[in-house]
OpenMM code with the backbone's topology and positions (N, CA, C; nanometers):
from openmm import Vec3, app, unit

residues = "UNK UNK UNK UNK UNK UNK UNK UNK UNK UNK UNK UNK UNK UNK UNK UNK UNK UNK UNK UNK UNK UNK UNK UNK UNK UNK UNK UNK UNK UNK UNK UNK UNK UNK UNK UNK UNK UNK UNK UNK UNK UNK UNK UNK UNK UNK UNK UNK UNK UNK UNK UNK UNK UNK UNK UNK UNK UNK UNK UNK UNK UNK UNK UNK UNK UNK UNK UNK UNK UNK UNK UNK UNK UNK UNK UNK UNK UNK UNK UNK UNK UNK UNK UNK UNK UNK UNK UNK UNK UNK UNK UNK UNK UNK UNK UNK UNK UNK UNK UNK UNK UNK UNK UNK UNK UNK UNK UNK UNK UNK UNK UNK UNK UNK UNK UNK UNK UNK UNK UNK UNK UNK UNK UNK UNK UNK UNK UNK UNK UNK UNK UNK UNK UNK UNK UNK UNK UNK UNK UNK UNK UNK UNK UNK UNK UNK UNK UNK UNK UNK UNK UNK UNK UNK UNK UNK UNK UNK UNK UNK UNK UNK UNK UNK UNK UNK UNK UNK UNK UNK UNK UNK UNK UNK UNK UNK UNK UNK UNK".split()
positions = [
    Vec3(0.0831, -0.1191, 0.0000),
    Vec3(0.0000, 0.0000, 0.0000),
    Vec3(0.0871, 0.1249, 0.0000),
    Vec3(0.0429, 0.2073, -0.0539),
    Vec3(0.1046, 0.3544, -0.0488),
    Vec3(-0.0023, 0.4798, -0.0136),
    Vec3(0.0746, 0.5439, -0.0099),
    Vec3(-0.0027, 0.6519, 0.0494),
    Vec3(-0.1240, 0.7477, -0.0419),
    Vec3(-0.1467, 0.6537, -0.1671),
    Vec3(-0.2452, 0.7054, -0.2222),
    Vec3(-0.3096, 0.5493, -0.2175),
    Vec3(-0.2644, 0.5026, -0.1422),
    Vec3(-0.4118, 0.3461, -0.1040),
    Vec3(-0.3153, 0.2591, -0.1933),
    Vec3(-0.4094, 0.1215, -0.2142),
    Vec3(-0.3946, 0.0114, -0.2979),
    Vec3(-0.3364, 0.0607, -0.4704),
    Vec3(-0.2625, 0.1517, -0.5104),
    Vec3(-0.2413, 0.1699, -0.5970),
    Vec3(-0.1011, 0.1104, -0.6679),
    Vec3(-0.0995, 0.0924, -0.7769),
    Vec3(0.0200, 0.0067, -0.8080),
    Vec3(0.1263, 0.1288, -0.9108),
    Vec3(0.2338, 0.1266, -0.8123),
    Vec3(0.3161, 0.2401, -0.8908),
    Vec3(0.4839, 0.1783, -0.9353),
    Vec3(0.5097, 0.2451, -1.0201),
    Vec3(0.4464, 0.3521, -1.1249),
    Vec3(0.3748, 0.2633, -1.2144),
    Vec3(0.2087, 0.4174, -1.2967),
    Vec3(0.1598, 0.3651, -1.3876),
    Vec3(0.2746, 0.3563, -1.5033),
    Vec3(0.1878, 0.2985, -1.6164),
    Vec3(0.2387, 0.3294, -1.7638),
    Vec3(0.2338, 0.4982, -1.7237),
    Vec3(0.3325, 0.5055, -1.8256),
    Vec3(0.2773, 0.6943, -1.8698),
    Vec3(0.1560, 0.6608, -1.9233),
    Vec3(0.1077, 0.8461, -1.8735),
    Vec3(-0.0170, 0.9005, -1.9174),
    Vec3(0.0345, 0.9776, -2.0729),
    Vec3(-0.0258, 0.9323, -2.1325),
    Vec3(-0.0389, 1.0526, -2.2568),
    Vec3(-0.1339, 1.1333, -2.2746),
    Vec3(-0.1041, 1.2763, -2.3083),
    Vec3(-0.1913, 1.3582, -2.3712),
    Vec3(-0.1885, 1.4065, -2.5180),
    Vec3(-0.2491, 1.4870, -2.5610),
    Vec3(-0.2387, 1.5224, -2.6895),
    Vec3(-0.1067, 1.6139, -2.7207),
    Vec3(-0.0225, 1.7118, -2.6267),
    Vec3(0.1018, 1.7045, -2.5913),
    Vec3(0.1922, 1.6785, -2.4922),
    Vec3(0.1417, 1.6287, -2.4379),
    Vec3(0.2694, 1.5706, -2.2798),
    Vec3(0.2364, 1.4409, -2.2665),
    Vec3(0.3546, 1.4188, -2.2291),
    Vec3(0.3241, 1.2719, -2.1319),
    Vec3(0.3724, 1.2734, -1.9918),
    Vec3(0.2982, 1.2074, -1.8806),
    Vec3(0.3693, 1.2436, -1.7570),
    Vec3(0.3593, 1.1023, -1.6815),
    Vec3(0.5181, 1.1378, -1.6572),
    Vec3(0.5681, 0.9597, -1.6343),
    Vec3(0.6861, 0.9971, -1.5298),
    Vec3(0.7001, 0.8777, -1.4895),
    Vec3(0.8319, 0.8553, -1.3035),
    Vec3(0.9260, 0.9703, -1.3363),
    Vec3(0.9757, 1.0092, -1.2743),
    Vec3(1.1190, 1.0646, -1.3133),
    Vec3(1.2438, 0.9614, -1.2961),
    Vec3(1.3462, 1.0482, -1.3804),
    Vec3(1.4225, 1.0108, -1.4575),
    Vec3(1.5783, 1.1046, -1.4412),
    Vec3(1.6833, 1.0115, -1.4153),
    Vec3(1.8021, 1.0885, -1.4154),
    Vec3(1.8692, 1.1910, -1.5516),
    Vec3(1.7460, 1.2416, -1.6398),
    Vec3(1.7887, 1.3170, -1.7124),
    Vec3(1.7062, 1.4406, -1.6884),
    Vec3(1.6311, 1.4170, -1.5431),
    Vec3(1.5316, 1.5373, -1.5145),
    Vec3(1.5747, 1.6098, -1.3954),
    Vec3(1.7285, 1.5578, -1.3395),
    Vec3(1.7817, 1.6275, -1.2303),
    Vec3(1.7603, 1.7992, -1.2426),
    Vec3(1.8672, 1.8510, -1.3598),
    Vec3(1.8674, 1.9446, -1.3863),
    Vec3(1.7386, 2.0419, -1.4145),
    Vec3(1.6325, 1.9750, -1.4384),
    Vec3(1.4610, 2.0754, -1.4226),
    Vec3(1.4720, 2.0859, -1.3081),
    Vec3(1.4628, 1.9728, -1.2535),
    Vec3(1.3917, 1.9818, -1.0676),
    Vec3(1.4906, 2.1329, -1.0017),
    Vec3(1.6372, 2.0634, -1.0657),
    Vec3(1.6891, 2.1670, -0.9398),
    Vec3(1.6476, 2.3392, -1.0117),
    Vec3(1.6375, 2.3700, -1.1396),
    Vec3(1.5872, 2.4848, -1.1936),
    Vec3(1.4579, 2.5247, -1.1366),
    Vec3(1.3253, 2.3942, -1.1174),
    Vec3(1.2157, 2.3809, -1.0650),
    Vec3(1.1905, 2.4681, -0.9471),
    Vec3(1.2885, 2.4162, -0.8576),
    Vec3(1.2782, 2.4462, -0.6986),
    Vec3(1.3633, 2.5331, -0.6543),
    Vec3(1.4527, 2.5856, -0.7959),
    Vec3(1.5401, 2.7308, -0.7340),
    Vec3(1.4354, 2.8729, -0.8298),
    Vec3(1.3593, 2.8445, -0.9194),
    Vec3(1.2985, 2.9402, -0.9657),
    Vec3(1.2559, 3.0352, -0.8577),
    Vec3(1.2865, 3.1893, -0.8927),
    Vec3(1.2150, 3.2653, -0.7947),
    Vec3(1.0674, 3.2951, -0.8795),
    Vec3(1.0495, 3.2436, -0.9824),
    Vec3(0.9191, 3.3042, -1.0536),
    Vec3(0.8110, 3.2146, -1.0078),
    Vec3(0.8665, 3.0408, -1.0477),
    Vec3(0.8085, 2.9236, -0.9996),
    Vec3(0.7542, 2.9410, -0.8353),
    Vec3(0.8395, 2.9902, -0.7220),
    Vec3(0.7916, 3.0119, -0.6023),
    Vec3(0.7440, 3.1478, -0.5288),
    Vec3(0.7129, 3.2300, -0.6081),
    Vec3(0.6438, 3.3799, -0.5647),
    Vec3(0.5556, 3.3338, -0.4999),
    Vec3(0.4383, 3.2311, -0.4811),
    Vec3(0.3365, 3.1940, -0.3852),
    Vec3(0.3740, 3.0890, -0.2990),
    Vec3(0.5043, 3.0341, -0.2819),
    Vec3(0.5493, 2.9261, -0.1877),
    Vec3(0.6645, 2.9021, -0.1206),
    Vec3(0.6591, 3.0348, -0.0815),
    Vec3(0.7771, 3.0522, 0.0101),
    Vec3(0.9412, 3.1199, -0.0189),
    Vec3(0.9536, 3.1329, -0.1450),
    Vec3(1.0535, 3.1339, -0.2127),
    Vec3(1.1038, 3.0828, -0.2522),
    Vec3(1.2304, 3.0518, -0.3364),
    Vec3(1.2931, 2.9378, -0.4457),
    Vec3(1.4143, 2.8967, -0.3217),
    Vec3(1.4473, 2.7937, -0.3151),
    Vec3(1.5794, 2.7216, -0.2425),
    Vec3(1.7183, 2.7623, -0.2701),
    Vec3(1.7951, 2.7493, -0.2772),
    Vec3(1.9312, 2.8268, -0.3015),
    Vec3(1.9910, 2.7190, -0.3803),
    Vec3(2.0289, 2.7615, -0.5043),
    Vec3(2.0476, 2.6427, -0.6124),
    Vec3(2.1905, 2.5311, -0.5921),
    Vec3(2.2564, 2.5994, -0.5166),
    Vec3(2.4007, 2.5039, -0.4507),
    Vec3(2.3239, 2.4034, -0.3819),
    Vec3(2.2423, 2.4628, -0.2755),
    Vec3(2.2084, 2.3678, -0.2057),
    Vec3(2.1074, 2.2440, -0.2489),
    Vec3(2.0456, 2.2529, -0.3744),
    Vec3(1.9547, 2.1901, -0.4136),
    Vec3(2.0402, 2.0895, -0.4929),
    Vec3(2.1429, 2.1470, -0.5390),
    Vec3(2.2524, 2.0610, -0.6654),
    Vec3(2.3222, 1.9272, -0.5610),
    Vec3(2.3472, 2.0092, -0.4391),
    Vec3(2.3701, 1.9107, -0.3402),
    Vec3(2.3038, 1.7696, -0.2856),
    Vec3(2.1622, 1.8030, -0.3074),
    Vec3(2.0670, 1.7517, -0.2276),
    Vec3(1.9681, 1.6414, -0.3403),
    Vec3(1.9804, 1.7258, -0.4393),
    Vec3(1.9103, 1.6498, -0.5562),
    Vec3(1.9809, 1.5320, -0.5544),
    Vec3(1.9319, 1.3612, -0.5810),
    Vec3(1.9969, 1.2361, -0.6233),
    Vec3(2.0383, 1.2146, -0.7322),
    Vec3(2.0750, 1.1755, -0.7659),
    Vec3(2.1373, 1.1515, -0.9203),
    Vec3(2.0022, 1.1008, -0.9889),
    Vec3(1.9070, 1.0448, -0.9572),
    Vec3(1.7967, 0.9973, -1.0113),
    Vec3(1.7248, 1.1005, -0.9172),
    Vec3(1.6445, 1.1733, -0.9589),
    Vec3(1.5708, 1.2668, -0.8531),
    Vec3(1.4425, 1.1622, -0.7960),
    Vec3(1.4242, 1.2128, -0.6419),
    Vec3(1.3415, 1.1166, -0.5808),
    Vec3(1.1952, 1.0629, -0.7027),
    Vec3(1.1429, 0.9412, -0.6611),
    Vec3(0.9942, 0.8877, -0.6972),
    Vec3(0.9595, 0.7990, -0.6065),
    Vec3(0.8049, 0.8727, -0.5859),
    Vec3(0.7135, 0.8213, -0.5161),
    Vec3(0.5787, 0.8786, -0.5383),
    Vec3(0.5143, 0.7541, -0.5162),
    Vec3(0.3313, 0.7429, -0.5802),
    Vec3(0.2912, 0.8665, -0.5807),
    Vec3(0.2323, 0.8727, -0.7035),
    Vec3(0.1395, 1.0442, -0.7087),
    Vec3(0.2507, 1.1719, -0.7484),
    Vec3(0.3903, 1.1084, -0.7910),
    Vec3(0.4506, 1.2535, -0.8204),
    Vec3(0.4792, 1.1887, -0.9973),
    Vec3(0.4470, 1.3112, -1.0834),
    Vec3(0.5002, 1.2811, -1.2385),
    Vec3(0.5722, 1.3746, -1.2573),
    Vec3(0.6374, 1.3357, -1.3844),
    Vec3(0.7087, 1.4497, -1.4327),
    Vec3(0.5928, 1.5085, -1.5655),
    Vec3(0.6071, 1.5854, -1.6346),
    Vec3(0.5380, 1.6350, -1.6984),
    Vec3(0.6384, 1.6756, -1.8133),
    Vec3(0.6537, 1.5889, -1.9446),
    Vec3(0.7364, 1.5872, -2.0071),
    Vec3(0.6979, 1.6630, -2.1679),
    Vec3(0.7305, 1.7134, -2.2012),
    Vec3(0.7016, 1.7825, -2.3553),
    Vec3(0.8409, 1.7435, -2.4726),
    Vec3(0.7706, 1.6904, -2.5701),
    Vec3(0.8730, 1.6344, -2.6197),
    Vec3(1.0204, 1.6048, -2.5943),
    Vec3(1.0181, 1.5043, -2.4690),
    Vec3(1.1427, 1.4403, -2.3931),
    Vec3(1.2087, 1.5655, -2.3018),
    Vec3(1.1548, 1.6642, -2.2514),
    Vec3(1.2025, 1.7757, -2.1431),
    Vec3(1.0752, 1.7880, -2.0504),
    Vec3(1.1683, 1.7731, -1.9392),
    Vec3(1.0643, 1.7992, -1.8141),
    Vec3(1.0011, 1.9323, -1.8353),
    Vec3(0.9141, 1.9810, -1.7803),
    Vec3(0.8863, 2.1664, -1.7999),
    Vec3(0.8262, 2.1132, -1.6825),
    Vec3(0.7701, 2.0369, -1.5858),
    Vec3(0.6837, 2.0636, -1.4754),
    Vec3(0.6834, 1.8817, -1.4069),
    Vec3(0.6389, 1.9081, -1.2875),
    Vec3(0.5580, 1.7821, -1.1970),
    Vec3(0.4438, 1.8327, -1.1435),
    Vec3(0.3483, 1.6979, -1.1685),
    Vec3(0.2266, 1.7030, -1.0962),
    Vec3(0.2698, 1.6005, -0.9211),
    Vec3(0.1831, 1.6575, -0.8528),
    Vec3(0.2000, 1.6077, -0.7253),
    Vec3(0.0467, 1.5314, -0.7241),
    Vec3(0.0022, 1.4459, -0.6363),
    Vec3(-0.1297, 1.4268, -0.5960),
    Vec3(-0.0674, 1.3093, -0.5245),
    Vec3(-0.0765, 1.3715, -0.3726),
    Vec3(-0.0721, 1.3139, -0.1810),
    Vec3(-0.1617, 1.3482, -0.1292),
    Vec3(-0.1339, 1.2187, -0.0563),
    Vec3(-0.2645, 1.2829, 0.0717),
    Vec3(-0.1967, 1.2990, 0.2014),
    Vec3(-0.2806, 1.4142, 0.2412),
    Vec3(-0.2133, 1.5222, 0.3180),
    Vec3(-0.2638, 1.4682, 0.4867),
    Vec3(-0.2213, 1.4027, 0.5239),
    Vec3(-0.2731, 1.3304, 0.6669),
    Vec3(-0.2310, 1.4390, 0.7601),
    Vec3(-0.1534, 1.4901, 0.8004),
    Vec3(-0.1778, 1.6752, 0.8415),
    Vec3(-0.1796, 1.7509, 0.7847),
    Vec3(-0.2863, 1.7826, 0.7314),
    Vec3(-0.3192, 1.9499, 0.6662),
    Vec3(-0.3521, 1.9941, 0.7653),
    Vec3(-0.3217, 2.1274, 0.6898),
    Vec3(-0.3276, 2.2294, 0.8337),
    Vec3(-0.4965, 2.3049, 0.8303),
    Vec3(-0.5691, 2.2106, 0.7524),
    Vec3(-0.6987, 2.2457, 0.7324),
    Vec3(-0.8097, 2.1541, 0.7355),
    Vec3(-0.8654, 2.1672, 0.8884),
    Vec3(-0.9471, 1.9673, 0.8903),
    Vec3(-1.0202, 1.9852, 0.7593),
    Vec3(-1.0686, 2.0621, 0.6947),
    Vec3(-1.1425, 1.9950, 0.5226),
    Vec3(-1.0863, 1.9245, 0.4416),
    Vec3(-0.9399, 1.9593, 0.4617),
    Vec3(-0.8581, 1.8394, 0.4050),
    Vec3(-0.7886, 1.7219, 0.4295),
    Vec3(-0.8282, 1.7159, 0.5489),
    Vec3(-0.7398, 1.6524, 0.6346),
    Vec3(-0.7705, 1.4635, 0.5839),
    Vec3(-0.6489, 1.3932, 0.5579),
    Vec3(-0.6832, 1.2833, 0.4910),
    Vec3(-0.7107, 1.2754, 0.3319),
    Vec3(-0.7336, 1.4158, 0.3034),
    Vec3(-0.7774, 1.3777, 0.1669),
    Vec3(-0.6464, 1.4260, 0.0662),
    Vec3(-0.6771, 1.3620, -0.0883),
    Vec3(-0.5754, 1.3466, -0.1533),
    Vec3(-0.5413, 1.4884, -0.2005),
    Vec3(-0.4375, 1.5613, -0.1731),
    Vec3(-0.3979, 1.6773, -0.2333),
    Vec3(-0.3061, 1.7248, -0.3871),
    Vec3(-0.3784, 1.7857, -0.4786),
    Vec3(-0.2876, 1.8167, -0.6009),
    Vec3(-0.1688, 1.9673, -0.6035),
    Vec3(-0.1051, 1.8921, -0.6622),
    Vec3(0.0207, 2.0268, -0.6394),
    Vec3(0.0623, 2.0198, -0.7734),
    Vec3(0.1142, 2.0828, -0.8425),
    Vec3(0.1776, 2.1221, -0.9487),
    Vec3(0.3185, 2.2270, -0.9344),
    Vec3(0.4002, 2.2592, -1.0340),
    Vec3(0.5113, 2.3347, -1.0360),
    Vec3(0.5511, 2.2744, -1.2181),
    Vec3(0.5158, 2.4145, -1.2684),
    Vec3(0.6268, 2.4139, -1.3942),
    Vec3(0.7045, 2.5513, -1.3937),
    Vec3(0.8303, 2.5034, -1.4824),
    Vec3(0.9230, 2.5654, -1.5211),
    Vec3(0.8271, 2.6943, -1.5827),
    Vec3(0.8875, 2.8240, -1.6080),
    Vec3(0.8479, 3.0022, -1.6067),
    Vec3(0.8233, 2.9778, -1.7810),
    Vec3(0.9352, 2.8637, -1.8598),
    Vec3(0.9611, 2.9601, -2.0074),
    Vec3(0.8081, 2.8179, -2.0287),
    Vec3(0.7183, 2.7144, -1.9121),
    Vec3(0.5916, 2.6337, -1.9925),
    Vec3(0.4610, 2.6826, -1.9356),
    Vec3(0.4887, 2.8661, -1.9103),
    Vec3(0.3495, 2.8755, -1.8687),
    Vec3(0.2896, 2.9927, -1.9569),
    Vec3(0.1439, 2.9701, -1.9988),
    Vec3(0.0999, 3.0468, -2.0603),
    Vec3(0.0698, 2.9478, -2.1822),
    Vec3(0.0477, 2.8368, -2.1887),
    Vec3(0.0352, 2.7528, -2.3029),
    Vec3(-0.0778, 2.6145, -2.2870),
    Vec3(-0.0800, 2.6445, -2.1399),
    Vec3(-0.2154, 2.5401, -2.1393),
    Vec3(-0.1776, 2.4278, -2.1036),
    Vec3(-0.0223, 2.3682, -2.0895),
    Vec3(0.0431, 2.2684, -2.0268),
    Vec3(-0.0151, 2.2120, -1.8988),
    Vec3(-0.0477, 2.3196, -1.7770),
    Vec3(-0.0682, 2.2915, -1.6568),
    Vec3(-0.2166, 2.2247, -1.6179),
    Vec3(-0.2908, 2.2629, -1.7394),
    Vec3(-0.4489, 2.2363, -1.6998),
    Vec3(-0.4673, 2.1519, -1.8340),
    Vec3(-0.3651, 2.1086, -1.8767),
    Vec3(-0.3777, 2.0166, -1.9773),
    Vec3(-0.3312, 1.8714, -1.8648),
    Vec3(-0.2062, 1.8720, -1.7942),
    Vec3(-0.1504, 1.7393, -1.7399),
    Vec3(-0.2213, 1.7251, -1.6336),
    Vec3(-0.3192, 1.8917, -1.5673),
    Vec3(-0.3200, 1.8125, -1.4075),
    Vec3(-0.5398, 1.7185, -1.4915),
    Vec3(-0.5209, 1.8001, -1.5758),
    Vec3(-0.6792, 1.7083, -1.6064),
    Vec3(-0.5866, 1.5747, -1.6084),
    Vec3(-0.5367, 1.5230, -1.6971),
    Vec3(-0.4804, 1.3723, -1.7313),
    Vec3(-0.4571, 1.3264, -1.5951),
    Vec3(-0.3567, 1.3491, -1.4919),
    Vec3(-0.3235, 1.3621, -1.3524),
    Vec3(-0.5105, 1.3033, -1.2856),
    Vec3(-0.5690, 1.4003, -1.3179),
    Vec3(-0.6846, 1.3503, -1.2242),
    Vec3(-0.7408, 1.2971, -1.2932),
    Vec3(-0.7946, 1.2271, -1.4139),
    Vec3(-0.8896, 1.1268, -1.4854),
    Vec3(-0.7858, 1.0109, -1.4615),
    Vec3(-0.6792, 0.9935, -1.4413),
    Vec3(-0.5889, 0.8902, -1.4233),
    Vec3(-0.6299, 0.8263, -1.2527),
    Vec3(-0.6342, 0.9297, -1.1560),
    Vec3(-0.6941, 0.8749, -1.0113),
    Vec3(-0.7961, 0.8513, -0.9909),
    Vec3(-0.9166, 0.9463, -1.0535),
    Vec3(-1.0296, 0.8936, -1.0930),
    Vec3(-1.0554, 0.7622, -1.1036),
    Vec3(-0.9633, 0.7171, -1.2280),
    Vec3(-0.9682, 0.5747, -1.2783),
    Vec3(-0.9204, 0.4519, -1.1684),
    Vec3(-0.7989, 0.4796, -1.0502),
    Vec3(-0.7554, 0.4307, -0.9515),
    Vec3(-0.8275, 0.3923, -0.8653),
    Vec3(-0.8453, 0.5542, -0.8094),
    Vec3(-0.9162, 0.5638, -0.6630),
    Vec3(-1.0497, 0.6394, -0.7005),
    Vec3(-1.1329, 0.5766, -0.7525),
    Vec3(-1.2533, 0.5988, -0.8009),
    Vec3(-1.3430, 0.6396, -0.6119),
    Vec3(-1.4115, 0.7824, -0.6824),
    Vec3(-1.4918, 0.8108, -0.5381),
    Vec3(-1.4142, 0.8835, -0.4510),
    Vec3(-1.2850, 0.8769, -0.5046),
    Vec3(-1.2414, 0.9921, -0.3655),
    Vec3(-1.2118, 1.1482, -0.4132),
    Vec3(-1.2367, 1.2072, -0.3318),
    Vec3(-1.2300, 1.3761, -0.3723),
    Vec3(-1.1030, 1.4486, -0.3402),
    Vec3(-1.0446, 1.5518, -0.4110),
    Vec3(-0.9019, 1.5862, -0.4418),
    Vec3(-0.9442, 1.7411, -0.3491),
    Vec3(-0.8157, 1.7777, -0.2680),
    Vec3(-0.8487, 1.9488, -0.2396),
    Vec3(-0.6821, 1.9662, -0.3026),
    Vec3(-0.7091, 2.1047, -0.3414),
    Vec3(-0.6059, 2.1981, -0.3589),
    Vec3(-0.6353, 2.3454, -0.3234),
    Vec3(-0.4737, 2.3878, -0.2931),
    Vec3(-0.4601, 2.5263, -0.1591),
    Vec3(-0.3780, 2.5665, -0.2588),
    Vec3(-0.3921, 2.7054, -0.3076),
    Vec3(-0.3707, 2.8129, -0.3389),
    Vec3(-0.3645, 2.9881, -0.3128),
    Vec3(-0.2917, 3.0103, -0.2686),
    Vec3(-0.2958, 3.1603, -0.2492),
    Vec3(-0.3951, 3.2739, -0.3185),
    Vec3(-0.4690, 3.3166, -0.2867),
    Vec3(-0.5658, 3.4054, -0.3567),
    Vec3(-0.5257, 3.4874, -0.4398),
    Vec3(-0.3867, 3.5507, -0.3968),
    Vec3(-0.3419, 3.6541, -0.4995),
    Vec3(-0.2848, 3.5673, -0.6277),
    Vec3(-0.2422, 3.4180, -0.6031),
    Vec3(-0.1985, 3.3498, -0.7321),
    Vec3(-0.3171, 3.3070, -0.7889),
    Vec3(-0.3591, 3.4312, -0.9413),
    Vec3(-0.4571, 3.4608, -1.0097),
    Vec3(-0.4777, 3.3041, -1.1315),
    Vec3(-0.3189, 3.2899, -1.1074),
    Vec3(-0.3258, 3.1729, -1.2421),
    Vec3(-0.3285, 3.0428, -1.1902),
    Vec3(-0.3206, 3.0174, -1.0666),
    Vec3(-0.3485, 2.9091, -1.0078),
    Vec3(-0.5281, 2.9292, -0.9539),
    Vec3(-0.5690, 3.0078, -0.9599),
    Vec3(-0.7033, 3.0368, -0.8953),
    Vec3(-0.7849, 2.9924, -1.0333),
    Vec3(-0.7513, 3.0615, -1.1411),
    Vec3(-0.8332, 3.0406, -1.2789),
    Vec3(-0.7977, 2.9129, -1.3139),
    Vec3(-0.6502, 2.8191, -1.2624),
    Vec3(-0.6955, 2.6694, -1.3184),
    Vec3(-0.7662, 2.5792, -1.2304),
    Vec3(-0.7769, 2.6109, -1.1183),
    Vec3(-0.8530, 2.5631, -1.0328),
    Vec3(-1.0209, 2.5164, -1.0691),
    Vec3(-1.0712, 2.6874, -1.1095),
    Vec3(-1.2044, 2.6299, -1.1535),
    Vec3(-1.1630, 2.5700, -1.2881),
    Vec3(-1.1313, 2.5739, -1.3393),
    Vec3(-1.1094, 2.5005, -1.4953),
    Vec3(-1.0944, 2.3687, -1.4463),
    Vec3(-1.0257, 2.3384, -1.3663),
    Vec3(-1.0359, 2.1559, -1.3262),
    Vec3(-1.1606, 2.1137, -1.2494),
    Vec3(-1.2664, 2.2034, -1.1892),
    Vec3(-1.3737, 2.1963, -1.1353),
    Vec3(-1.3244, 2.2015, -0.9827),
    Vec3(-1.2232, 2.2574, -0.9128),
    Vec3(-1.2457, 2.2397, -0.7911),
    Vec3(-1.3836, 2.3806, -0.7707),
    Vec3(-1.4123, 2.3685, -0.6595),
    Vec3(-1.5215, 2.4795, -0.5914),
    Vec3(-1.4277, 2.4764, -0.4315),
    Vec3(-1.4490, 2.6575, -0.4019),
    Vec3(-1.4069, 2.6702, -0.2849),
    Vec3(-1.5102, 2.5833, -0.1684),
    Vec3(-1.3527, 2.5091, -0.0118),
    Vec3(-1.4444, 2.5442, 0.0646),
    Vec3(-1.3952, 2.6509, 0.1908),
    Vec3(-1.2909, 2.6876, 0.1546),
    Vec3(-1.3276, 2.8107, 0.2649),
    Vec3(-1.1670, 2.8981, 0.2494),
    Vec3(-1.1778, 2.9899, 0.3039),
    Vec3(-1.0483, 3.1109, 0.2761),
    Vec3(-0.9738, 3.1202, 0.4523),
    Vec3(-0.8506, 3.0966, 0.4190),
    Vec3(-0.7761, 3.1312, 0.5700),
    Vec3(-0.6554, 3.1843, 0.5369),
    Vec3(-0.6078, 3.2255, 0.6514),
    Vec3(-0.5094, 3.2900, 0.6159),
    Vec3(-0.3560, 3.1865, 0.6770),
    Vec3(-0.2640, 3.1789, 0.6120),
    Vec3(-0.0993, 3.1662, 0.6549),
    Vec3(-0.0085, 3.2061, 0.5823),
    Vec3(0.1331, 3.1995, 0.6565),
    Vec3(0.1918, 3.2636, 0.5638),
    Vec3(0.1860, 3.3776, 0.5262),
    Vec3(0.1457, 3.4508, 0.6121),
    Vec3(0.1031, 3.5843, 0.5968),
    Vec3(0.0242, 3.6059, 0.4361),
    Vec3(-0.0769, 3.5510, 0.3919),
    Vec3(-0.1222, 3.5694, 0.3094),
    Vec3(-0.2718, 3.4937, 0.2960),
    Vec3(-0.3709, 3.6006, 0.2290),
    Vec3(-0.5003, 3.4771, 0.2153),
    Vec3(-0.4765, 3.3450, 0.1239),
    Vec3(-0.5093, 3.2415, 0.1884),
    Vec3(-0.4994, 3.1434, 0.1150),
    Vec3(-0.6531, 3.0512, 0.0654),
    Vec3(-0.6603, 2.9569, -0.0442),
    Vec3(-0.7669, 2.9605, -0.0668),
    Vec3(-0.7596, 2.7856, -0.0733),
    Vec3(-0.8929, 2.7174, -0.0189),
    Vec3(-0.8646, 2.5992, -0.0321),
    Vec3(-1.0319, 2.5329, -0.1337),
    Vec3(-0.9942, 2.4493, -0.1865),
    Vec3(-1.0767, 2.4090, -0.2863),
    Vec3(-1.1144, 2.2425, -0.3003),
    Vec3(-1.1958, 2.2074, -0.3213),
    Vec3(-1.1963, 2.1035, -0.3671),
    Vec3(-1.2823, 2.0337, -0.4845),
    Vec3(-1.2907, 1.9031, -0.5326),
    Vec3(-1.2778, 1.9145, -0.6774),
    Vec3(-1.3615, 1.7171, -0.5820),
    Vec3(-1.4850, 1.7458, -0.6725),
    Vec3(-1.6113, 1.6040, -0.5736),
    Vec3(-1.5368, 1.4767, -0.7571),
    Vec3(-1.5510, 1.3938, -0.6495),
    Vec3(-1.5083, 1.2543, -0.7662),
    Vec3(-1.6145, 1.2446, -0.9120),
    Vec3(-1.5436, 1.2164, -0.9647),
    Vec3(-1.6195, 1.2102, -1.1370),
    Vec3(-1.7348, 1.1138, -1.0820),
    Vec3(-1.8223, 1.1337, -1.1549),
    Vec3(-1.9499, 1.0316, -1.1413),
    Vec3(-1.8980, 0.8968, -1.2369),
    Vec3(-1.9419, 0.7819, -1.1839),
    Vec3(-1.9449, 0.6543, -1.2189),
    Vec3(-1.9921, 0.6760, -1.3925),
    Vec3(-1.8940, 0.6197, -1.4557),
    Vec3(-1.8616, 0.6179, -1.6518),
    Vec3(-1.9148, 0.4923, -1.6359),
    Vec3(-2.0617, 0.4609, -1.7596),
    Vec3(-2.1033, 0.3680, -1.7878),
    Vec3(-2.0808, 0.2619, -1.9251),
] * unit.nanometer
topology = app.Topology()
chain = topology.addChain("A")
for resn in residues:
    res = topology.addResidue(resn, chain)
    for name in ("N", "CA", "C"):
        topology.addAtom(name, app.Element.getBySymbol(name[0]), res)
């Protein structure tokens, strides 16, 4: 078992009509550590990491585990989807339930990438863990994470603040049973 239940990891890759998002891979070191030192990528999460220290820390195969993809565009990472479940959130509405996260690279946004993989991302758990409902937390002022939010169908359930900032939490009810 893993921490997204009875699921058997890794899937096949997912394909889309342009990405595919599949395990990572020791030729995706170098995104991640660009990933997680971006100061553009982390304006709503705290800030970017200090890139020595990430070059340090990164594995030669960058970590995998259930629910994280890479998000690949013709053989280059530009992003990972996350989807964990968050057994302390710091918000009992979520508490237990499966959480989506995303992060792409600055030069794959504005193209529809992000709300292209995290749909695939969730019709893929859908298909898994059929019946269970996804939340995602976003900062209110992050306008482009707020507009893909409803585009994936989450609906707010409530606004708090951390981090010195309003934050917004959402969630997104399981696809109805495909006949």
């Amino acid at each position: 078992m893993t921490e997204l239940g009875p699921v058997v990891w890794p899937p096949a890759p997912i394909r889309t009509e342009r990405l595919v998002l599949r395990e990572a891979e020791a030729r995706d070191r170098a995104a991640f550590v660009e990933l997680l030192a971006s100061p553009e990528v982390h304006t709503y999460l705290g800030g970017p990491r200090p890139r020595d220290e990430l070059a340090r820390e990164i594995p030669e195969v960058p970590e995998r585990w259930p629910g994280s993809f890479v998000v690949d565009l013709d053989g280059a990472m530009i992003g990972q989807i996350l989807l964990r479940r968050a057994p302390g959130h710091h918000r009992p509405a979520a508490a237990g339930k499966v959480d989506l996260g995303y992060l792409f690279l600055p030069q794959a946004w504005g193209f529809g990438y992000a709300a292209e993989a995290c749909a695939a991302a969730l019709d893929w758990f859908d298909g898994v863990l059929h019946g269970e409902p996804v939340v995602l937390a976003t900062q209110t002022a992050n306008v482009g994470s707020m507009r893909l939010a409803a585009k994936l169908g989450f609906t707010e359930v409530e606004r708090f603040r951390a981090w010195d900032a309003e934050q917004w939490l959402g969630m997104r009810s399981p696809a109805p049973p495909s006949d």
